[in-house]
N, C-alpha and C positions, 0 to 999 in steps of 0.2 A: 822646328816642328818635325813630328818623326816623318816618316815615311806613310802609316799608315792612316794617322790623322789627315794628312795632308791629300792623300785618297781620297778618305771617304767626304771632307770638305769640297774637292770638289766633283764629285758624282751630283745628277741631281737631286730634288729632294725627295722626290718619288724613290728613287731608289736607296734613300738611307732607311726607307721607313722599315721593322725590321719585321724579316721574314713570320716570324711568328704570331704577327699581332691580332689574327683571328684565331688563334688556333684554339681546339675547344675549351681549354681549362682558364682563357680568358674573357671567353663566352660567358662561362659559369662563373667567374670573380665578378662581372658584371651582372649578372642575373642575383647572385647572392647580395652584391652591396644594395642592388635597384627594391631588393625583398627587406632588406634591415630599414633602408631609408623609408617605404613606406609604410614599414609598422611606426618609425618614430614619428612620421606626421601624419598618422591613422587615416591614411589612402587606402580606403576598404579596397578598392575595383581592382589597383596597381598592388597589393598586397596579396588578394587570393588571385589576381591573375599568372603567378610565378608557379603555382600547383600542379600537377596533373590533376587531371578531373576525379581522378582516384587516391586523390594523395593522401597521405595521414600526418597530421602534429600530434607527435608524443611530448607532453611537459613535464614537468621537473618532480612533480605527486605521480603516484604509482597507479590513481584512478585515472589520468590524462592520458586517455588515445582516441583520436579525434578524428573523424571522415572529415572532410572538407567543409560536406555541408554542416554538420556538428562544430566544428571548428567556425567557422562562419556564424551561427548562430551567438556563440560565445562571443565572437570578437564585435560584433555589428554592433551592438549598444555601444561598446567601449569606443567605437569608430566614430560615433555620431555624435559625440560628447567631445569629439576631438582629443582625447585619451587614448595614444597608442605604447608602445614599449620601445625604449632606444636601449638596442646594444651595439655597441663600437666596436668593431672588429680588430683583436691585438695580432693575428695571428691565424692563417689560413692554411688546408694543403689540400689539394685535386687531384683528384686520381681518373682520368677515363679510360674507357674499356678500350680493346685495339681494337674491335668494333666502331668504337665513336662514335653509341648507340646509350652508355651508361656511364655513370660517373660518379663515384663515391667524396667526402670530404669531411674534416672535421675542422673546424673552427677553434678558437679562444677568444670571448667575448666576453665585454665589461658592461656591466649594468648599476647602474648608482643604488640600485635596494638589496642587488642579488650578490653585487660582487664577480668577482669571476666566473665566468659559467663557458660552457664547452658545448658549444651546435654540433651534429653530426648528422649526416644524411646520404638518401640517394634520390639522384637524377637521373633521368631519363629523356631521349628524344621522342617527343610527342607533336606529328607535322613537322619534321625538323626544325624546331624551338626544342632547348634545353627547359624543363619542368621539374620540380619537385615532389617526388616521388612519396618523397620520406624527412620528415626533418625531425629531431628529438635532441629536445633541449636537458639540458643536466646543469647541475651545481657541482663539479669536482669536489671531492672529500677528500682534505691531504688526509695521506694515509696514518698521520701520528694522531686523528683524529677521528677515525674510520669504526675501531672498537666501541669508543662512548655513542656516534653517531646511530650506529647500530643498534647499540642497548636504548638506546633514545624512544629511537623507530620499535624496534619490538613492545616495550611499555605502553608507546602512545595505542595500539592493539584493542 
């Protein structure tokens, strides 16, 4: 056994726990997974409780920009029918401010209708809780497919 295994086995266990494990950007991995999970089992309360009171969700349509309360009105039928949205997270990155006041991030998430799609957003400390600020959903366009998608879009007009 090396030296250093043999260390930290025997410290106790309090002290293996590792230095970092509150630190804000897994604050915010847990705030995001606790916001995915309950769109997939349409927890209205647990769902808009992760927003700032000023937040906005921008969707994947170019008419989707949503106040909370707008966005809430949208999702609440869907909630109550127990019909919410699961995307599985493949893929995450966190950025906070040196403040550790803000926090930016972009995701890579799978959705069974939409396919790959890409979260991005901003956080903010609101009562010291991390909130969402900002979330805006997208459908990536590989770029060998970006020209047609475009002329798509401008037709549909």
């Amino acid at each position: 056994m090396n030296l250093l295994r043999r260390a930290i086995l025997s410290l106790p266990l309090c002290a293996v726990i590792p230095a970092h494990a509150n630190r804000p950007s897994d604050e915010i991995n847990a705030l995001l997974d606790a916001f995915h999970r309950a769109a997939a089992n349409a927890k209205f309360d647990e769902y808009f409780g992760v927003f700032a009171p000023d937040g906005i969700f921008i969707g994947t349509d170019a008419t989707e920009r949503w106040t909370v309360d707008e966005f809430k009105a949208y999702a609440k039928p869907h909630f109550e029918k127990g019909r919410g949205w699961t995307y599985v997270v493949v893929e995450r990155h966190v950025n906070v401010s040196d403040d550790d006041r803000h926090a930016s991030f972009d995701e890579l998430l799978d959705n069974a209708a939409l396919g790959r799609c890409r979260g991005t957003g901003v956080l903010r400390r609101v009562g010291g809780d991390w909130k969402i600020e900002q979330y805006h959903l997208t459908i990536p366009v590989p770029n060998a497919l970006a020209d047609e998608v475009a002329k798509r879009i401008r037709a549909a007009k």
